[in-house]
N, C-alpha and C positions, 0 to 999 in steps of 0.2 A: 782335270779341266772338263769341264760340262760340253757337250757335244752342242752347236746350235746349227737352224737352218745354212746360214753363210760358210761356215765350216765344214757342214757336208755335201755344198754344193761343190764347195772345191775341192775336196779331195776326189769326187767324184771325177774333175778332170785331170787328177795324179793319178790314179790307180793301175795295179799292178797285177800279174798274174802271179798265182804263187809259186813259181818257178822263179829262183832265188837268182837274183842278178848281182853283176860285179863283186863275185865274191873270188879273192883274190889271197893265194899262200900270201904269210907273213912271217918272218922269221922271233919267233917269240924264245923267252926262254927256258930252259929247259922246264922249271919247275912248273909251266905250262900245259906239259903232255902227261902230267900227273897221272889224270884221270881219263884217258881215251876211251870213249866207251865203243864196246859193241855195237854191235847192232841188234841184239839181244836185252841189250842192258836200259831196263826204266830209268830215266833220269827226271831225279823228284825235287819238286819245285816248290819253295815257299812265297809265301805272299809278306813282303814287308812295306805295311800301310796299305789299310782295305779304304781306299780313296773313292771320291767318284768315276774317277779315270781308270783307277783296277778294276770296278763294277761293270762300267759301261764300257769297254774297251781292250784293257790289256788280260783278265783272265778269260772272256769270251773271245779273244782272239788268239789266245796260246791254245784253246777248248779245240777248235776250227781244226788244229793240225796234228792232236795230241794223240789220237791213236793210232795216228800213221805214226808217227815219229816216237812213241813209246815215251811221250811226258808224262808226269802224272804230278798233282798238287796235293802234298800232303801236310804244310801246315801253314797259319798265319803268325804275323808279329804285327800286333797293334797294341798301343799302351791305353787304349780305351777300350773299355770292357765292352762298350754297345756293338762298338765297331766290331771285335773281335767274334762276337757272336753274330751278326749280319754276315760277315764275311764265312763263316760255318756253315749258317742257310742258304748260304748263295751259289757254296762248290756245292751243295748237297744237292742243291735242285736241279742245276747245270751238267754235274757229274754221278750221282749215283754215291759219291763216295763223303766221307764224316772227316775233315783235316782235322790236323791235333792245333792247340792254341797256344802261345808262347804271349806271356805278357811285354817282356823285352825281346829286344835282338841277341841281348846275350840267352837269352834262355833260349832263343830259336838254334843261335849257331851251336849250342850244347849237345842239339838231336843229331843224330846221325841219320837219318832219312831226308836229308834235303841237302841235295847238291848245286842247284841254283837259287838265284832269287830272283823274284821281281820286284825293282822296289819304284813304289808310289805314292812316298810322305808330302811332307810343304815341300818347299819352292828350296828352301835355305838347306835343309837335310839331305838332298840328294848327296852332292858330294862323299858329304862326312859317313855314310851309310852305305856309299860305293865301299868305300875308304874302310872300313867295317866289315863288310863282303868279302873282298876279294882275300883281305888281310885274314878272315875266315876260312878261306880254301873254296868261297863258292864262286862259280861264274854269272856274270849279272846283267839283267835289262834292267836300266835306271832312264825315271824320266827324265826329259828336260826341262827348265834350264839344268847344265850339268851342276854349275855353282852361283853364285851371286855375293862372291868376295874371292879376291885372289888368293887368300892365306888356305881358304878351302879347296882351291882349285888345284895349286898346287899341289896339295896335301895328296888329293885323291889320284893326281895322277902320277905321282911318285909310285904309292903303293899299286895301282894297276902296271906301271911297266916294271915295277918289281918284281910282282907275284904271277904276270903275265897270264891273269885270268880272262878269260872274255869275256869282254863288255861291249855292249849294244847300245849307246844313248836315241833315246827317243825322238827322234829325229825323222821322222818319216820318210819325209820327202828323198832320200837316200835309196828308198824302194822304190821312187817311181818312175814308171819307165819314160813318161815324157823327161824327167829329170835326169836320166841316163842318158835318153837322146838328145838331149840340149847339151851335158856334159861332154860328149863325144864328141857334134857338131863343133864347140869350140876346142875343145884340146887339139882339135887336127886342123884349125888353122882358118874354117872356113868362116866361121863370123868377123873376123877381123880381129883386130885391139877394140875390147868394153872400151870407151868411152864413157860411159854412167850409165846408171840402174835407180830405178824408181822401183820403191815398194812402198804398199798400203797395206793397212789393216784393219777396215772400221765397219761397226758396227753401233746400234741404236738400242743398249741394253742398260738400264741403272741398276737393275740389279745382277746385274753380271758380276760373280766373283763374291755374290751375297749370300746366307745362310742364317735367316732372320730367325724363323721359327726354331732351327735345330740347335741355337744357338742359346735359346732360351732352356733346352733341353738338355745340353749339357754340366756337369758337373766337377766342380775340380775335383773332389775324391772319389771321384769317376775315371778319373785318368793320371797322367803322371805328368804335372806342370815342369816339372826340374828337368826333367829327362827331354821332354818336350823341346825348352830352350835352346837346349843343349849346348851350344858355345856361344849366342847371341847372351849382351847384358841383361843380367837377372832384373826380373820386375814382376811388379802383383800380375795373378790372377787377370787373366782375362779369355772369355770364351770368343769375342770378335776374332783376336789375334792365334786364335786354335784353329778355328771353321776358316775365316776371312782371311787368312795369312796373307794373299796377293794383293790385300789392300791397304799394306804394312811395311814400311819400310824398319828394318831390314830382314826379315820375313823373306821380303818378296822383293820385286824390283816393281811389280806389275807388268805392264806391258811388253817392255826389252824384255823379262826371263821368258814370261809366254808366250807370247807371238812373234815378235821380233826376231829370240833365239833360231825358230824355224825358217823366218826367208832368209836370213845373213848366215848362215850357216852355205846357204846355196854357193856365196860370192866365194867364199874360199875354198867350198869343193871343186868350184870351176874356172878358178883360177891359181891355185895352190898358193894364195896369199894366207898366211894363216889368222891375220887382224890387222887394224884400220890403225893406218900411220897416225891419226888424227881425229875426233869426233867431236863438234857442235851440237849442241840441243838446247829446247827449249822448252817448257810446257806448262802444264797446271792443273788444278781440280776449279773447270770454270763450270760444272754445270751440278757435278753429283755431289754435292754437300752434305755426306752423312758422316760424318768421321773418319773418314779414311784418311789415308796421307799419301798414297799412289795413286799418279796423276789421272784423269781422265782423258786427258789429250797428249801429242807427245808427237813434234818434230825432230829427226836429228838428219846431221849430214857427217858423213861419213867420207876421207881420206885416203883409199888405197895402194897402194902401188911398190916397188920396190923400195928397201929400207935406206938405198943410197939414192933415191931421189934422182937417179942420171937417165932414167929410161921411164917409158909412157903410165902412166898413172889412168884413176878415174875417181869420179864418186857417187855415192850411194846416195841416195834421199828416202829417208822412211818417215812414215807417217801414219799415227793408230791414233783414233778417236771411240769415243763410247755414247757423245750426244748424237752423229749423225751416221748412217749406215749408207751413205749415198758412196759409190768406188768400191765397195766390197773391200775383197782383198785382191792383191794385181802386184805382179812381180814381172816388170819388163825391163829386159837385157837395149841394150842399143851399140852398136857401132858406128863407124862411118858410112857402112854400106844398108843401115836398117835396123831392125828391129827385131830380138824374138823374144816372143809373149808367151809367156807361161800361164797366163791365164786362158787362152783362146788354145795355147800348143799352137800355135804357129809361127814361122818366118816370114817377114817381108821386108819388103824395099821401101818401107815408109821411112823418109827421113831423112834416105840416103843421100849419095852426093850426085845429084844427077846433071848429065852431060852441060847444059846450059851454067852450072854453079861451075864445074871443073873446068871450062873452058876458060874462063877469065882469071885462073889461074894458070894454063897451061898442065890442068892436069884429063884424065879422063876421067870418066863417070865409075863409079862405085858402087854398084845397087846388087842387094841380095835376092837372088831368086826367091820366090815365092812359092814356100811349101809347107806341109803339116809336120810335127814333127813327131807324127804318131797319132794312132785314132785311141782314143780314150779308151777303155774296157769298160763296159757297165757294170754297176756294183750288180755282186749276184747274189751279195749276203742278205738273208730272210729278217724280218724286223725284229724278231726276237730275240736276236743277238746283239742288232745294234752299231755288230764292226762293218767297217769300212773296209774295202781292198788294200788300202794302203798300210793301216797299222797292222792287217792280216799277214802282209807282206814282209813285212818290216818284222812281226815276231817272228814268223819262218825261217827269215832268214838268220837270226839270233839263233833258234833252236839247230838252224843244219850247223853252225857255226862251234855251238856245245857240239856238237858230236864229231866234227873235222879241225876243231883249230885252228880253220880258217880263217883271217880276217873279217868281223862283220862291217856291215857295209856304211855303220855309224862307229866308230870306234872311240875309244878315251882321248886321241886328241882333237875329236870334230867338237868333241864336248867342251874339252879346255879352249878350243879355240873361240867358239861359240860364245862361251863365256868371257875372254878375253874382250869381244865386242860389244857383250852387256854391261860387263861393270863401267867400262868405258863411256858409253850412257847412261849409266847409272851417275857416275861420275859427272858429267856432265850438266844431267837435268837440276839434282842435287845443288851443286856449287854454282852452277853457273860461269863455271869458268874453263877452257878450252885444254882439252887432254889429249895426252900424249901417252905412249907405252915406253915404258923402259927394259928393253929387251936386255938388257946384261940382268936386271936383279927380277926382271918378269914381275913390275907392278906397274900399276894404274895411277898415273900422276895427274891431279889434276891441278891448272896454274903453276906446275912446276912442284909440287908436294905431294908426297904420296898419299892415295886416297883411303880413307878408311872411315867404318860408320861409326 
């Protein structure tokens, strides 16, 4: 995912120290503690898919910590030859050092010099390449969305509490310490019962998620179309749906796997609902008419609360556009007593139930103090790098995590869960018709049918 002003405005009010938070034992199993490393011991990192997100973000952020922490990158897996050699000049310039090149992942996991991976394909591959990884013996940061079909989601999280390797899903906001302080804040009582949550995501981009020129540049016997697919239905030849995947259904979801996945991912971390009893949506391609099939706009409302329906519930409202950037992006919590804003970090008593409204019920007033829930950190990373505090933070804590077996602080089921409330929308926007989870067989039903592309 391409980094733009709006994106790094706000992480800029997420950001973290890289001093590793909420990292918390977990009892894994045994074939977990395989490999404990030393403290002595280089632990060697491959690259699977030299993306723009591995360029701009996740190997210049694993770079940041690597020789305190004794990482080192010694090879890549891309099935495009251009990529594979980019991703060559790009450790070499950053690091000093020549990685070796793997046309597949099976040829990657064949080497013996790579104990982790990173992986940064399409939208639809994370999964099955987790699922690939772990089943490999390596422990892995995988982006997100974690999946964008249930059959994969499960798939990959079967084999992660299997082979109980660590996994990190991309999930940032899990490293930030306003998101820690706002986590806290609730779990101990004091915001009250959520009531609803409104979240945005808009921005004024057409070519957002385009690759016009490199596109023209590509070649099918440049790369490996079959491999590529991988379990989505076979079809010609096409270089949109290689570069453009997020504007492809089933590729991609567009906006639920990208953006979406990251603020409802929050709702669960801070309320330990794992997914949305229920999701409405609606949207369209009303403004970018270039071929795509993933929408440019996109409402849904969201369901939460206990599965038995006998105790207080809420709902979500998300809303991502691509014609107008006017609301940014804005993630605010509410209760009875106010408001906390994850865009400003702060609490207040907007909203609340104040003494004149409780009176005429016989109740009293309700109102949250008003405070910050943490001062920002300024980024302190040099532009040459690129990273943000946040995803700085967020690999950190993946790398202490390889070396202690500790829980990281995005694990395989924020990702399934994550997921669970994408396809849900996906499901949703798709059909047009109102979805529900079926927690005994764990699919996605929409209209009462299970959903599938």
């Amino acid at each position: 995912m391409s980094t733009d002003n709006s994106r790094r405005d706000f992480l800029k009010k997420s950001v973290l120290t890289t001093a590793g938070v909420g990292l918390g034992a977990l009892a894994f199993p045994a074939s977990s503690y395989s490999k404990i490393l030393g403290a002595n011991d280089r632990v060697n990192v491959g690259i699977v898919g030299f993306s723009d997100r591995a360029r701009g973000a996740l190997i210049p952020a694993m770079q940041v910590h690597a020789k305190e922490m004794n990482f080192e990158f010694t090879a890549v897996s891309d099935i495009w030859n251009r990529r594979r050699d980019e991703a060559v000049a790009f450790v070499k310039e950053k690091t000093g050092n020549t990685i070796a090149t793997a046309r597949n992942n099976e040829e990657l996991y064949d080497r013996k010099d790579v104990d982790a991976v990173i992986i940064s394909t399409a939208d639809f591959q994370h999964a099955l390449h987790c699922k690939e990884a772990v089943e490999a013996g390596r422990d892995v940061y995988v982006e997100k969305p974690f999946a964008e079909t249930m059959a994969d989601a499960r798939a990959a999280k079967e084999a992660a509490l299997r082979t109980g390797k660590i996994i990190q899903i991309g999930s940032q906001r899990r490293s930030g310490a306003n998101y820690h302080a706002a986590n806290k804040f609730i779990k101990e009582g004091k915001f009250g019962d959520i009531v609803a949550v409104e979240m945005t995501w808009n921005v004024n981009q057409p070519g957002r998620w385009r690759r016009t020129e490199l596109a023209t540049q590509l070649r099918k016997e440049d790369t490996d179309w079959t491999r590529y697919l991988m379990n989505r239905p076979v079809q010609d030849w096409d270089p949109r749906k290689y570069l453009e995947f997020r504007l492809f259904w089933p590729f991609s979801s567009g906006i639920p796997g990208q953006w979406m996945a990251h603020q409802i991912d929050t709702v669960h971390w801070f309320t330990d609902l794992p997914h949305p009893r229920s999701v409405a949506a609606n949207g369209g391609i009303y403004l970018w008419k270039d071929g795509r099939q993933n929408f440019d706009t996109m409402t849904a409302v969201f369901d939460y609360g206990p599965l038995d329906d006998k105790t207080k519930g809420f709902q979500v409202t998300y809303s991502s556009r691509f014609t107008n950037g006017a609301g940014g992006t804005k993630e605010i919590y509410y209760s009875n007593g106010g408001e906390l804003n994850l865009d400003t970090n702060k609490i207040t008593p907007n909203g609340g139930l104040s003494e004149r409204n409780a009176g005429a019920m016989g109740m009293k007033a309700n109102l949250l103090p008003e405070m910050a829930l943490g001062e920002a950190v300024p980024t302190e990373t040099s532009a040459d790098t690129g990273v943000d505090d946040l995803t700085s933070a967020h690999m950190r804590n993946w790398m202490d995590c390889v070396r202690s077996r500790k829980k990281p602080n995005a694990d395989v089921m924020a990702g399934y869960n994550h997921s669970i409330a994408n396809i849900m929308t996906t499901a949703a926007l798709r059909t047009g018709q109102f979805v529900t989870f079926d927690e005994a067989k764990q699919e996605v039903l929409a209209g009462g049918k299970v959903f599938q592309y």
